[in-house]
LUMFIKE-236656 format. One line per field, with one value per residue: x, y, z of N, C-alpha, C, O in turn. Coordinates in steps of 0.2 Angstrom, whole numbers, plus 5000, padded with zeros to 4 digits. Example, Ala and Ser with C-alpha at 12.3 -4.5 7.8 and 13.67 -1.06 7.14 Angstrom:
<nodes>
nu = 5066, 5064
nv = 4972, 4989
nw = 5039, 5035
cau = 5062, 5068
cav = 4978, 4995
caw = 5039, 5036
cu = 5066, 5064
cv = 4984, 5000
cw = 5039, 5039
ou = 5071, 5067
ov = 4983, 5006
ow = 5042, 5040
</nodes>
This chain:
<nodes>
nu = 5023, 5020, 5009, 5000, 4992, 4980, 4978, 4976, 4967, 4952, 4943, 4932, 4931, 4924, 4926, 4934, 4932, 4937, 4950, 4950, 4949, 4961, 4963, 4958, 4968, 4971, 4961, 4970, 4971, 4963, 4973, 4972, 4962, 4966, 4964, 4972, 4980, 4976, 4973, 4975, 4964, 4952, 4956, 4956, 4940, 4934, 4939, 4933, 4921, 4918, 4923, 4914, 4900, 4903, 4903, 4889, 4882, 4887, 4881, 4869, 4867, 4870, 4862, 4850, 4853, 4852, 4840, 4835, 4834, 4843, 4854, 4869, 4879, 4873, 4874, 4890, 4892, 4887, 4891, 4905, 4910, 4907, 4917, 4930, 4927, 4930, 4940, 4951, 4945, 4953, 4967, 4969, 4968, 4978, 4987, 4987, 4990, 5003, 5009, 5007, 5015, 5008, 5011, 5020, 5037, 5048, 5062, 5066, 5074, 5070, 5065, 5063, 5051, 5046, 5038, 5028, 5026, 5014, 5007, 5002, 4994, 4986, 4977, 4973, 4958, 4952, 4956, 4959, 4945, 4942, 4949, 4961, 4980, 4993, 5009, 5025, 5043, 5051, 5065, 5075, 5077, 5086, 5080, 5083, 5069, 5052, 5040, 5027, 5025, 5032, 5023, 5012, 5019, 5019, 5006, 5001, 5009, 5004, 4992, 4993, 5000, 4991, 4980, 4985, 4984, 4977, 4986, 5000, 5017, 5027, 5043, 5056, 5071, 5089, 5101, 5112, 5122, 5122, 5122, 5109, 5089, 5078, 5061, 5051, 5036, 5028, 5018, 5010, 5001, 5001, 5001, 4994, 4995, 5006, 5002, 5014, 5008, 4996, 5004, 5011, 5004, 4998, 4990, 4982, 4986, 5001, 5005, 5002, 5012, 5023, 5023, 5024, 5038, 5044, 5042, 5050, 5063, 5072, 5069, 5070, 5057, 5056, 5045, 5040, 5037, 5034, 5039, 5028, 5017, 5018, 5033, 5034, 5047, 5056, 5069, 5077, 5087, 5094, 5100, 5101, 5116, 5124, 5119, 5118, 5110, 5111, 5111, 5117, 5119, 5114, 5111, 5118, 5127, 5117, 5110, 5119, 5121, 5113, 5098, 5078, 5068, 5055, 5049, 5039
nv = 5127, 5137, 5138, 5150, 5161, 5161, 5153, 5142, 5127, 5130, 5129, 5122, 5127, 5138, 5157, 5159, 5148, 5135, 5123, 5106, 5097, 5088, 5068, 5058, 5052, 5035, 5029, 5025, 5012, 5010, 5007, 4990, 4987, 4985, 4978, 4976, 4987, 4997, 4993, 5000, 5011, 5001, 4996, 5007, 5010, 4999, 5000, 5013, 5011, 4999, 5008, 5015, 5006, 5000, 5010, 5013, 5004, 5004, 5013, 5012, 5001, 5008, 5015, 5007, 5005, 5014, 5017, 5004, 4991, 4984, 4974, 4978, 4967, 4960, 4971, 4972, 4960, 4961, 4972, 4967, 4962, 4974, 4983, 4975, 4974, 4989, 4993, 4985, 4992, 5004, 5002, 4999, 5009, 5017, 5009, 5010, 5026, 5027, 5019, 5027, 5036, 5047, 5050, 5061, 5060, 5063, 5060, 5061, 5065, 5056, 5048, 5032, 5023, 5033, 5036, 5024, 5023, 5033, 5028, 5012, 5020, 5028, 5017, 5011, 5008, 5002, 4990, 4982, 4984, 4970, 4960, 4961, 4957, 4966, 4968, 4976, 4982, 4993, 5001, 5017, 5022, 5032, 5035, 5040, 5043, 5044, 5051, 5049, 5036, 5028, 5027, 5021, 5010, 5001, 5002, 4991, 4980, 4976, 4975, 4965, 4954, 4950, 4943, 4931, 4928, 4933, 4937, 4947, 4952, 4966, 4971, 4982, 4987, 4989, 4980, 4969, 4964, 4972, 4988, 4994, 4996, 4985, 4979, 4971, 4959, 4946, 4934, 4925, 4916, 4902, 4884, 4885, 4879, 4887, 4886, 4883, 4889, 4895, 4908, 4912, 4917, 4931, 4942, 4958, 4967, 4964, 4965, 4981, 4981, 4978, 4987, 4998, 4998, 4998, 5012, 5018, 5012, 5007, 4999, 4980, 4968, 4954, 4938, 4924, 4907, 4900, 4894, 4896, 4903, 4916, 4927, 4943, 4954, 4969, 4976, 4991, 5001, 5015, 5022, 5037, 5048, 5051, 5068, 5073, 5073, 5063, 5049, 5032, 5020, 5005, 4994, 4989, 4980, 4973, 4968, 4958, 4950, 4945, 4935, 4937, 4929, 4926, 4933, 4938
nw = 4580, 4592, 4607, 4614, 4630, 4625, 4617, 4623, 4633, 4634, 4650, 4662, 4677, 4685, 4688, 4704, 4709, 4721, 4725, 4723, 4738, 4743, 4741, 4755, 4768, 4771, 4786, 4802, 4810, 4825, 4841, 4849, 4864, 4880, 4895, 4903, 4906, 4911, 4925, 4937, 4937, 4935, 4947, 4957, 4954, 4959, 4975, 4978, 4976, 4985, 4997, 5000, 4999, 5010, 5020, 5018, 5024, 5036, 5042, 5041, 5052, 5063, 5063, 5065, 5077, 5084, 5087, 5094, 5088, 5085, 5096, 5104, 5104, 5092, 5084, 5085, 5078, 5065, 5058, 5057, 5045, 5035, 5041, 5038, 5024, 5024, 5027, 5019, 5006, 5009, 5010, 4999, 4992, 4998, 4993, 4978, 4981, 4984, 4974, 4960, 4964, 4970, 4983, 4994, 4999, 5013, 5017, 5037, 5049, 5064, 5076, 5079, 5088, 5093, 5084, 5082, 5094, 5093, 5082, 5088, 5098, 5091, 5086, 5096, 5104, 5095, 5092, 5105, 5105, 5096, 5103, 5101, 5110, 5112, 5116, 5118, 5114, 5114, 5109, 5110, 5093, 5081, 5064, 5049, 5037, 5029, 5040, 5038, 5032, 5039, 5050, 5044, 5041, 5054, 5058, 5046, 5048, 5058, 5057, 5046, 5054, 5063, 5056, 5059, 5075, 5091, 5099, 5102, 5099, 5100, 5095, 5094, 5089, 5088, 5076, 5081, 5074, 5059, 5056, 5057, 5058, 5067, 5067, 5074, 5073, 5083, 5082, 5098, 5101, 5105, 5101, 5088, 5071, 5058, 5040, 5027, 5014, 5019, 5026, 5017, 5007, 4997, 5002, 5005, 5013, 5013, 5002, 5004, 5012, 5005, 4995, 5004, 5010, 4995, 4990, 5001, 5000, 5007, 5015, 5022, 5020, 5029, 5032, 5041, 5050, 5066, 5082, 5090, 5081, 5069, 5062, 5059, 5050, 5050, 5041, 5044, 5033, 5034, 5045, 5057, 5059, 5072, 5078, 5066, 5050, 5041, 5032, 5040, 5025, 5022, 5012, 5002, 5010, 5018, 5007, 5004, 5014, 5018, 5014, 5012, 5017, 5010, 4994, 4989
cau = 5019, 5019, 5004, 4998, 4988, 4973, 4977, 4975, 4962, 4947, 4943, 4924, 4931, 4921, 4933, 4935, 4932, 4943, 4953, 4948, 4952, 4967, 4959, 4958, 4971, 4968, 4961, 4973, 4966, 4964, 4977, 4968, 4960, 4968, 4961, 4980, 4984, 4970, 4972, 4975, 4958, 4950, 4955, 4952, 4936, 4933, 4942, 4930, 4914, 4917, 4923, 4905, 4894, 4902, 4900, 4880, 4881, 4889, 4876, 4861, 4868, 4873, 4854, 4848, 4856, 4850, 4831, 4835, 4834, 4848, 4858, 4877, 4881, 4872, 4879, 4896, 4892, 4883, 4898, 4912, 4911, 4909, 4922, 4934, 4929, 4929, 4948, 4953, 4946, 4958, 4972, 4969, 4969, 4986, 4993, 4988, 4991, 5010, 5012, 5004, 5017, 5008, 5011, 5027, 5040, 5051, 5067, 5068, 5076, 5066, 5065, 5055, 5050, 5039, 5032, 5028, 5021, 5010, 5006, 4998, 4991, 4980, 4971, 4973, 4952, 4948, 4962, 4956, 4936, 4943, 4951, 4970, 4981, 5000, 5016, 5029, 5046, 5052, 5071, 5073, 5083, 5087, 5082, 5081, 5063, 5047, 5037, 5021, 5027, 5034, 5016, 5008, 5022, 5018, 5000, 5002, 5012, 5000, 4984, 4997, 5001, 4982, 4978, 4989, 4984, 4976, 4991, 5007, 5023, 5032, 5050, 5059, 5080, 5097, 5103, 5117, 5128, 5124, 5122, 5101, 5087, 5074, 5055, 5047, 5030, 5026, 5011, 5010, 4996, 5005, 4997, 4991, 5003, 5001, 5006, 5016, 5003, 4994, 5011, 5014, 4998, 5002, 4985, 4981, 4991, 5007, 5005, 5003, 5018, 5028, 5023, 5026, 5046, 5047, 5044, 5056, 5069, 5079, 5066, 5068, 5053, 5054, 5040, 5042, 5033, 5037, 5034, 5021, 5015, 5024, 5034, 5036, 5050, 5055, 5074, 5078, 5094, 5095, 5102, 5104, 5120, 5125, 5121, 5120, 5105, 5116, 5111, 5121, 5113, 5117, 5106, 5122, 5128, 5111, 5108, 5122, 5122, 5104, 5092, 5073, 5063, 5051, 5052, 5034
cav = 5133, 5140, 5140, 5155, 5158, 5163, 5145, 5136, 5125, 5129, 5125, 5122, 5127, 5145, 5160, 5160, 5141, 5131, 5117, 5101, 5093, 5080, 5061, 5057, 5046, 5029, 5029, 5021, 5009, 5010, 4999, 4983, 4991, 4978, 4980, 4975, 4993, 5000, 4992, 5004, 5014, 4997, 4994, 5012, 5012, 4995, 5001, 5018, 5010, 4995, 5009, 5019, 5003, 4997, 5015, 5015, 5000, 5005, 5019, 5009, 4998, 5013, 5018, 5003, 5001, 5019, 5016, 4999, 4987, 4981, 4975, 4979, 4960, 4959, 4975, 4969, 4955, 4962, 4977, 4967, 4962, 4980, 4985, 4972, 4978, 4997, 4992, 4983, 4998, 5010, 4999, 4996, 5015, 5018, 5007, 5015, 5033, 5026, 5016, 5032, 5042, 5054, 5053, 5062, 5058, 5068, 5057, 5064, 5062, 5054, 5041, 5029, 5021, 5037, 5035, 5018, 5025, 5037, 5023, 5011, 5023, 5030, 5013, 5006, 5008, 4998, 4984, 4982, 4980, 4967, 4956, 4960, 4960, 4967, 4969, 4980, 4983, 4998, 5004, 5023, 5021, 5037, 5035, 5043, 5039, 5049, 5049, 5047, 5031, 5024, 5028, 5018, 5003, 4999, 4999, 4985, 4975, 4974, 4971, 4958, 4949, 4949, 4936, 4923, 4926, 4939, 4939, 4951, 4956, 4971, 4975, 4987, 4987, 4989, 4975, 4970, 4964, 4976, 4995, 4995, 4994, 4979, 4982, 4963, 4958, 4940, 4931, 4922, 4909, 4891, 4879, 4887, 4878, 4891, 4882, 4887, 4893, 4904, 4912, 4916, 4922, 4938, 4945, 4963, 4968, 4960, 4970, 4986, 4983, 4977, 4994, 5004, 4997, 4999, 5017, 5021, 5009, 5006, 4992, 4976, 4963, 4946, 4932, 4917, 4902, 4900, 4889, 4901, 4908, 4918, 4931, 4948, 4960, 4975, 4979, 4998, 5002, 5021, 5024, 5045, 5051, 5056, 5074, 5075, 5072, 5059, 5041, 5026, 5018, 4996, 4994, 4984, 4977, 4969, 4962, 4952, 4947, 4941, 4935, 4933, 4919, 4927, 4939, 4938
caw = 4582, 4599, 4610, 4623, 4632, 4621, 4612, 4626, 4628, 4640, 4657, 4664, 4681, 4687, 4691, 4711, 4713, 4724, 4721, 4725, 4742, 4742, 4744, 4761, 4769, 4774, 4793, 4804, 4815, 4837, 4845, 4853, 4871, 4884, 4901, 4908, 4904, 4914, 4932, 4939, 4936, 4938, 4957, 4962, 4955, 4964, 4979, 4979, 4977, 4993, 5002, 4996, 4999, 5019, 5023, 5018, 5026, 5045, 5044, 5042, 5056, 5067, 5064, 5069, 5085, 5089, 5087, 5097, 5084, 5086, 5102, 5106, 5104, 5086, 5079, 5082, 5073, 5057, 5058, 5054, 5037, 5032, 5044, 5035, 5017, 5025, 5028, 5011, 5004, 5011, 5009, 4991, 4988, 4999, 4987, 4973, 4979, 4981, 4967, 4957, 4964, 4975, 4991, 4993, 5004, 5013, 5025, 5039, 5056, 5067, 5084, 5075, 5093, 5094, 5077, 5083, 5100, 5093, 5079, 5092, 5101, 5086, 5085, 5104, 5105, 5089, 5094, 5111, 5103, 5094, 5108, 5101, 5116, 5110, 5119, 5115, 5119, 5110, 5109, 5103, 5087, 5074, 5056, 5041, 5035, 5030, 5046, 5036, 5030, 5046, 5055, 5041, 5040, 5059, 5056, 5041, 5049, 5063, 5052, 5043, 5060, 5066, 5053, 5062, 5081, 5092, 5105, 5098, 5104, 5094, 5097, 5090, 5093, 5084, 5076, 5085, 5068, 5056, 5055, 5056, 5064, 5067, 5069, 5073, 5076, 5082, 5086, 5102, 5101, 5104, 5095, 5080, 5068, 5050, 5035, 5022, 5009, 5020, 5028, 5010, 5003, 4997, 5004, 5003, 5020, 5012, 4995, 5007, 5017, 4998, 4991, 5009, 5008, 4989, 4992, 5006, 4995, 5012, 5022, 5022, 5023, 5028, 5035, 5043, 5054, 5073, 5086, 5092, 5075, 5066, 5062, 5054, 5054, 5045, 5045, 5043, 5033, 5035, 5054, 5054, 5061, 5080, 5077, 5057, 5044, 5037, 5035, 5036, 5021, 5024, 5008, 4998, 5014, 5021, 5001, 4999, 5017, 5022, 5011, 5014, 5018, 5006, 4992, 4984
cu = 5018, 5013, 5004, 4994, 4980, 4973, 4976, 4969, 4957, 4947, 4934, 4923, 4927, 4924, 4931, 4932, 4936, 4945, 4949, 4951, 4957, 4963, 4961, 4963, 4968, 4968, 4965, 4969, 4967, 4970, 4973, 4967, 4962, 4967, 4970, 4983, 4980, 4966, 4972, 4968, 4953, 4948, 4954, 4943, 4932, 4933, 4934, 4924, 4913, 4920, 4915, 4901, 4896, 4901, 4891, 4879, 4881, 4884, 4869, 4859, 4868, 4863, 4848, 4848, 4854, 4843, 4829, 4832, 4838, 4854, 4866, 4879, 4880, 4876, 4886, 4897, 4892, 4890, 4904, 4914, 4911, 4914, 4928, 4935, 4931, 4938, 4951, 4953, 4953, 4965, 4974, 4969, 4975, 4990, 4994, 4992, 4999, 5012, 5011, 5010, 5014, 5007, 5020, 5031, 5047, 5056, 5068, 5069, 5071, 5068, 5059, 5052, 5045, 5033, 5026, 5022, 5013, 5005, 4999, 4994, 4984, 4974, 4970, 4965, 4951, 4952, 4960, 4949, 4937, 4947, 4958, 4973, 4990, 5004, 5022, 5035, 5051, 5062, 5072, 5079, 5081, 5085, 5082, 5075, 5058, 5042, 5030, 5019, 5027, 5029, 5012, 5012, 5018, 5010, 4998, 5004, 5007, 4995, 4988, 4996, 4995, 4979, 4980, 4988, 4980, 4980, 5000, 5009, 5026, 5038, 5054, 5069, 5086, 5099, 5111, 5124, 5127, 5122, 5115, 5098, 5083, 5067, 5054, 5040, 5027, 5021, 5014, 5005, 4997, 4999, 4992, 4997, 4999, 5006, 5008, 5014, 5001, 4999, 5013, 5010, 5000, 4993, 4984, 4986, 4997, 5007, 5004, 5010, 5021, 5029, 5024, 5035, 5049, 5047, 5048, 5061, 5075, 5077, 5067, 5063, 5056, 5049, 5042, 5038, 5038, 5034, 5029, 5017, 5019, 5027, 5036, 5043, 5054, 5063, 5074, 5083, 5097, 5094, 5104, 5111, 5121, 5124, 5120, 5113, 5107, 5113, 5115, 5120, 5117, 5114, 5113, 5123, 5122, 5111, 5113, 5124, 5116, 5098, 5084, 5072, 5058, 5052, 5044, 5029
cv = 5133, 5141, 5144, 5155, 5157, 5158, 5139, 5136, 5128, 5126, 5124, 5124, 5137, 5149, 5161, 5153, 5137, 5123, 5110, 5098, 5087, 5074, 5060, 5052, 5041, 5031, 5023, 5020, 5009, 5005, 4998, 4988, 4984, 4982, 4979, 4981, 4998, 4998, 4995, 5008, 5009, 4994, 5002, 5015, 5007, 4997, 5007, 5016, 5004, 4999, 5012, 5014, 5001, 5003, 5017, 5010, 5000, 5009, 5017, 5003, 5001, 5018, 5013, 5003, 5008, 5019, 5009, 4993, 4982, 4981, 4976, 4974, 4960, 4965, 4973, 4965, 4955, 4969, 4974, 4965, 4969, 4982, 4982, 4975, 4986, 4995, 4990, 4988, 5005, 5008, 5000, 5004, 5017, 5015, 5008, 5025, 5033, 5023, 5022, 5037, 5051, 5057, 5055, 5062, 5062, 5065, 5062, 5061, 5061, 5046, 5036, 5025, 5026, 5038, 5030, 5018, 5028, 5032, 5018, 5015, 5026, 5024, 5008, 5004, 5000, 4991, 4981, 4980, 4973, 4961, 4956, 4961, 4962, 4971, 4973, 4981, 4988, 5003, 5010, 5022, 5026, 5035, 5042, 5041, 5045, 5046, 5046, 5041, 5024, 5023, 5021, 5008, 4999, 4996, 4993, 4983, 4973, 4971, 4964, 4953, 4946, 4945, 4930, 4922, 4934, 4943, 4940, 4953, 4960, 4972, 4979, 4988, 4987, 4982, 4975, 4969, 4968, 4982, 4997, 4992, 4990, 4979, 4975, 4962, 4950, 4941, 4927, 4916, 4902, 4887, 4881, 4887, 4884, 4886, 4886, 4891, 4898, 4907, 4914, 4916, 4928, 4941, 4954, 4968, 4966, 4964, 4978, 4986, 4983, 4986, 5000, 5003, 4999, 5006, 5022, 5017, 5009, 5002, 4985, 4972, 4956, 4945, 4927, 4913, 4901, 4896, 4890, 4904, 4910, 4925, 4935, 4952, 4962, 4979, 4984, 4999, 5008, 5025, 5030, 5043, 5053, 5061, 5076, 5072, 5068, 5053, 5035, 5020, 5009, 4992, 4987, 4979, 4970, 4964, 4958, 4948, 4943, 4940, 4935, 4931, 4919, 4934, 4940, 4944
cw = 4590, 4602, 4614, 4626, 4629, 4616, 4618, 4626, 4633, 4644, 4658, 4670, 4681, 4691, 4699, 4715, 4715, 4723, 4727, 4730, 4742, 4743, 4752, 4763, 4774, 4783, 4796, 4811, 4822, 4837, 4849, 4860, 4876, 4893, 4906, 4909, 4906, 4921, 4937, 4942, 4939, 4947, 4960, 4961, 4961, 4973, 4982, 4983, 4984, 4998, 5004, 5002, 5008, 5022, 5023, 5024, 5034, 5048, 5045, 5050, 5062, 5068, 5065, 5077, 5090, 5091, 5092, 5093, 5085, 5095, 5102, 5103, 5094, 5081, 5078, 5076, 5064, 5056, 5056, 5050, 5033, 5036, 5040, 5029, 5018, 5022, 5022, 5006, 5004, 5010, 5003, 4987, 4990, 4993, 4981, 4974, 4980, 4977, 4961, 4955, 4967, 4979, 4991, 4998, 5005, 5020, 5027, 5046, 5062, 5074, 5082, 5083, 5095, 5091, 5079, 5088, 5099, 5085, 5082, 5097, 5098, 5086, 5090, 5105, 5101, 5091, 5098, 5110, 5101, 5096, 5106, 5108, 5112, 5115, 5117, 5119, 5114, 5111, 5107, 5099, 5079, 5068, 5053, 5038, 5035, 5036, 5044, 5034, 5034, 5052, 5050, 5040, 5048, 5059, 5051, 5045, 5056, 5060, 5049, 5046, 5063, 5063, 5057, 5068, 5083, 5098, 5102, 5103, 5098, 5099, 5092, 5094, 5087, 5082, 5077, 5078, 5062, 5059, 5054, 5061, 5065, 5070, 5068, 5077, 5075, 5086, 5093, 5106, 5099, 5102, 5089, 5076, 5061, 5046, 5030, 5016, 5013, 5023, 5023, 5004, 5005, 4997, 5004, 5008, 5018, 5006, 4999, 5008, 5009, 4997, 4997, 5008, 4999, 4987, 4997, 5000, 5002, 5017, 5019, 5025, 5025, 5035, 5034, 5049, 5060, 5075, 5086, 5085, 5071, 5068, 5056, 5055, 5047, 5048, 5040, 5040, 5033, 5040, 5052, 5060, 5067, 5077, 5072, 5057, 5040, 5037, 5033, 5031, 5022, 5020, 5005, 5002, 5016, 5015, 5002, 5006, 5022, 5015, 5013, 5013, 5012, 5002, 4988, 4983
ou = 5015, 5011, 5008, 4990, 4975, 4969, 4975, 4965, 4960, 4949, 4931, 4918, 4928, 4926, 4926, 4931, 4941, 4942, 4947, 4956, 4956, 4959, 4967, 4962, 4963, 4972, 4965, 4966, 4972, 4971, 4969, 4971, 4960, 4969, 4971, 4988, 4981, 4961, 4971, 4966, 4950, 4944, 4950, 4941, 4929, 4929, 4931, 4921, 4908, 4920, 4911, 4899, 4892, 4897, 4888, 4875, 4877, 4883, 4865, 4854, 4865, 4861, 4843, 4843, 4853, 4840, 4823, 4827, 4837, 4856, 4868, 4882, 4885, 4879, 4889, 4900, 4894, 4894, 4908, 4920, 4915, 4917, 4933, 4940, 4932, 4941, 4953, 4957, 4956, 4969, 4980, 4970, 4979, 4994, 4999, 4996, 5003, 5018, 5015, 5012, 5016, 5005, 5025, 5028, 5051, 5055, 5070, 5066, 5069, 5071, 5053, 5046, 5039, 5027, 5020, 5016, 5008, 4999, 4994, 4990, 4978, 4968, 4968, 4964, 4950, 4948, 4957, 4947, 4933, 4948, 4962, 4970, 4993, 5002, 5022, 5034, 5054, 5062, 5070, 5085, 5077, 5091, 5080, 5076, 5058, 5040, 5027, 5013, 5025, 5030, 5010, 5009, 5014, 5009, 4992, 5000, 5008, 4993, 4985, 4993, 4995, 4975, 4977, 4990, 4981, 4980, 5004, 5008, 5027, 5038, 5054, 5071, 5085, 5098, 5116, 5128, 5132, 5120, 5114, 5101, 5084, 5067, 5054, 5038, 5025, 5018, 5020, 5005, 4996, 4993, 4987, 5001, 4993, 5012, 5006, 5016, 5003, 4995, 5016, 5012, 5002, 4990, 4989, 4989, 5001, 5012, 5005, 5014, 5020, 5035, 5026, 5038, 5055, 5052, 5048, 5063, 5081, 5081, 5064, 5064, 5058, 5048, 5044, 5036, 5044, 5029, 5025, 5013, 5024, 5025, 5039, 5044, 5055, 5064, 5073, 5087, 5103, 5090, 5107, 5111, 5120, 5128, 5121, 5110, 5105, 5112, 5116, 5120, 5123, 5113, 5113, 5121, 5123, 5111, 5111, 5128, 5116, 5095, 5084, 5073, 5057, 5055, 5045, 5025
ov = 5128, 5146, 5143, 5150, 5153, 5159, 5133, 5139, 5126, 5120, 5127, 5124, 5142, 5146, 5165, 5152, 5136, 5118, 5109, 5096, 5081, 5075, 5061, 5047, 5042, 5034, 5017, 5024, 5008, 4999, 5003, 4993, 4979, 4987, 4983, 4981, 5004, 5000, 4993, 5009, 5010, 4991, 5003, 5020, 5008, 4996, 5005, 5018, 5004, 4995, 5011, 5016, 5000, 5003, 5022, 5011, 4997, 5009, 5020, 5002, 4998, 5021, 5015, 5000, 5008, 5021, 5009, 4991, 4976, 4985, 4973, 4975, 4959, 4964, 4971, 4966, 4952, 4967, 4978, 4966, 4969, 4986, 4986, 4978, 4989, 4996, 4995, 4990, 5008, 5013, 5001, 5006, 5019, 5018, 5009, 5028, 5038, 5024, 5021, 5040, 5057, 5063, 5051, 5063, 5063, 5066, 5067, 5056, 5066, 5040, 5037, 5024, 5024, 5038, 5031, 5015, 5026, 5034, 5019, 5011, 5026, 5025, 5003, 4998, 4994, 4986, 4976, 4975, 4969, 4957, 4952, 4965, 4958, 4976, 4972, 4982, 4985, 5007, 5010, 5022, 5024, 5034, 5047, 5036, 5050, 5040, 5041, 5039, 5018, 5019, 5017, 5003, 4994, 4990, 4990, 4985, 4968, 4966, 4959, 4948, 4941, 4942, 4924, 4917, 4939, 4948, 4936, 4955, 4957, 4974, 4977, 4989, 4985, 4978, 4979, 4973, 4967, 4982, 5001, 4988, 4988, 4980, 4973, 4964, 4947, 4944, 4925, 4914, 4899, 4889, 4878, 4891, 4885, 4884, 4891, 4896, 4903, 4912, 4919, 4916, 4930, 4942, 4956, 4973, 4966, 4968, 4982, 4991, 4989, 4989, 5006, 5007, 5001, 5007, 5028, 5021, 5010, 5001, 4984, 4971, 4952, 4948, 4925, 4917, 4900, 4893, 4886, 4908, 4906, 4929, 4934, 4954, 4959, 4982, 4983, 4999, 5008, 5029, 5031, 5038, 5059, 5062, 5082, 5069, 5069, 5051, 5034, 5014, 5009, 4986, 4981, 4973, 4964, 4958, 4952, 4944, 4939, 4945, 4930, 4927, 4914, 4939, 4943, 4944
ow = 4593, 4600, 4619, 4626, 4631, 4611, 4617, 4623, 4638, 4643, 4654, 4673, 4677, 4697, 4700, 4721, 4711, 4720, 4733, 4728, 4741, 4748, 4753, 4760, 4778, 4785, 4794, 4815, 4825, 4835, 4851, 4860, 4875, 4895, 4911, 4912, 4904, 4923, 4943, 4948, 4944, 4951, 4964, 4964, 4966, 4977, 4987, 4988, 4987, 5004, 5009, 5007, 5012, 5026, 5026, 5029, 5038, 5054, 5048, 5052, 5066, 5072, 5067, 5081, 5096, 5096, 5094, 5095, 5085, 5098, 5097, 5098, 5090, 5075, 5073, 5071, 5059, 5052, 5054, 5049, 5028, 5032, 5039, 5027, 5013, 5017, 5020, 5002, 4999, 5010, 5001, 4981, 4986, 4989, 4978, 4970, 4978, 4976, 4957, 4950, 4967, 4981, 4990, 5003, 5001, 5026, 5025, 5049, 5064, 5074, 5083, 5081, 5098, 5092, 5079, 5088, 5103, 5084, 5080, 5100, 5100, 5086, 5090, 5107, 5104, 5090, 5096, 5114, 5104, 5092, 5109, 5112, 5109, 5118, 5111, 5125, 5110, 5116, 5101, 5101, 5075, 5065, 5056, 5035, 5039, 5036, 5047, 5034, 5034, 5057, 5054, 5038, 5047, 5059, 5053, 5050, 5058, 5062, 5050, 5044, 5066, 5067, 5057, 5070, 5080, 5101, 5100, 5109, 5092, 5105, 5086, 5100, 5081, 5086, 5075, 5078, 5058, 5064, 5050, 5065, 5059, 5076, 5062, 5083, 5070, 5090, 5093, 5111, 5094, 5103, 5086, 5076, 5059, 5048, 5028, 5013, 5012, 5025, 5023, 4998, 5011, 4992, 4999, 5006, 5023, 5007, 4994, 5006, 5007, 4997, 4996, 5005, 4997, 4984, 4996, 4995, 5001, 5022, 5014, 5031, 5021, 5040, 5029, 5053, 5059, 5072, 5084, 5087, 5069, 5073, 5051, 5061, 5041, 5053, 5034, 5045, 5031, 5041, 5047, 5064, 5067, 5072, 5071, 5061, 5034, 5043, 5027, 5034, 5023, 5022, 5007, 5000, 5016, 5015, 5000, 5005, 5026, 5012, 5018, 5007, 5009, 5004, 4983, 4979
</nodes>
């Protein structure tokens, strides 16, 4: 015998109630939180906040010295630890806003000898405070390079070199055997031998320049110990063109025929 529907059996459910939810699926659990994946965030808030605290800092110093609390001689003194960390600050955010990807860059033809000029010229005051004395012997030589880049390499390689001595020579010239150009910055303070460790602590000025070359992708670093100090220098591998927007790139060339003394 067949059943229909008026042989079926009852229900208990009440006409216009809804069905019962599906069981819930298991919750899948956070992946681990690892701070290695988040240094980024880390050093710009560090960065942020000891720019923050040497600037309360220079300010209460700065208001001191106006009330005459402070004499010329002592402000210096209490001023250059936050002037130090002011500068760390600002370095350690450059390096984030180009390792980030947001400073954009744009090669363009330029007399890096002018960048260079106008480069020292921006911080001749503060240099000069500071008893640096630097020499310079400047050749003009065409690249290809973002200008904003090549203002800020100069600068680095100068605060770089400032650790090792207060008396610099910069030259800038063609290198006679290959197809680029050579921007060197040595110390000239004979008898200060530096030793190989700190010559090659990779200090915060050394991690600036790194991340300034790694974003052009056409400078070579090397550092190395001199009689006198050391030196730095920064060869150029995209000469423009007589005439053209062109550059001659010496990128393969230079790798497989110069090694640096450091790659760290």
């Amino acid at each position: 015998m067949t059943s229909t529907d008026s042989d079926a059996a009852p229900t208990n459910r009440s006409p216009g109630a809804s069905e019962p939810p599906p069981p819930a699926a298991p919750a899948t659990p956070d992946p681990a939180w690892r701070m290695a994946e988040h240094w980024p965030e880390l050093s710009a808030a560090l960065s942020s906040q000891a720019a923050e605290a040497a600037d309360r800092v220079l300010r209460g110093l700065e208001l001191l010295r106006q009330r005459e609390r402070l004499s010329a001689a002592e402000m210096r003194v209490l001023a250059t630890p936050a002037l130090r960390l002011q500068q760390c600050a600002k370095q350690a955010q450059q390096i984030l806003r180009l390792q980030s990807g947001q400073a954009r860059q744009t090669h363009e033809k330029i007399d890096l000898a002018q960048v260079i000029e106008a480069a020292l010229d921006d911080r001749r005051d503060e240099w000069v405070a500071q008893g640096l004395t630097l020499q310079r012997q400047l050749q003009p030589v065409e690249l290809l390079i973002d200008p904003t880049l090549g203002y800020s390499l100069c600068h680095a390689m100068v605060d770089w070199a400032q650790r090792f001595g207060e008396h610099l020579e910069l030259c800038l010239e063609r290198d006679p055997l290959q197809a680029c150009a050579l921007l060197r910055v040595r110390t000239r303070d004979s008898g200060q031998a530096v030793d190989a460790e700190r010559l090659l602590h990779d200090a915060i000025e050394w991690l600036l320049l790194r991340q300034l070359a790694a974003t052009d992708g056409g400078i070579e670093l090397q550092r190395r110990a001199t009689d006198e100090g050391v030196e730095l220098s920064a060869r150029f591998k995209r000469l423009a063109q007589a005439g053209e927007g062109k550059a001659v790139d010496q990128t393969a060339a230079a790798t497989a025929s110069a090694t640096p003394a450091s790659s760290a």
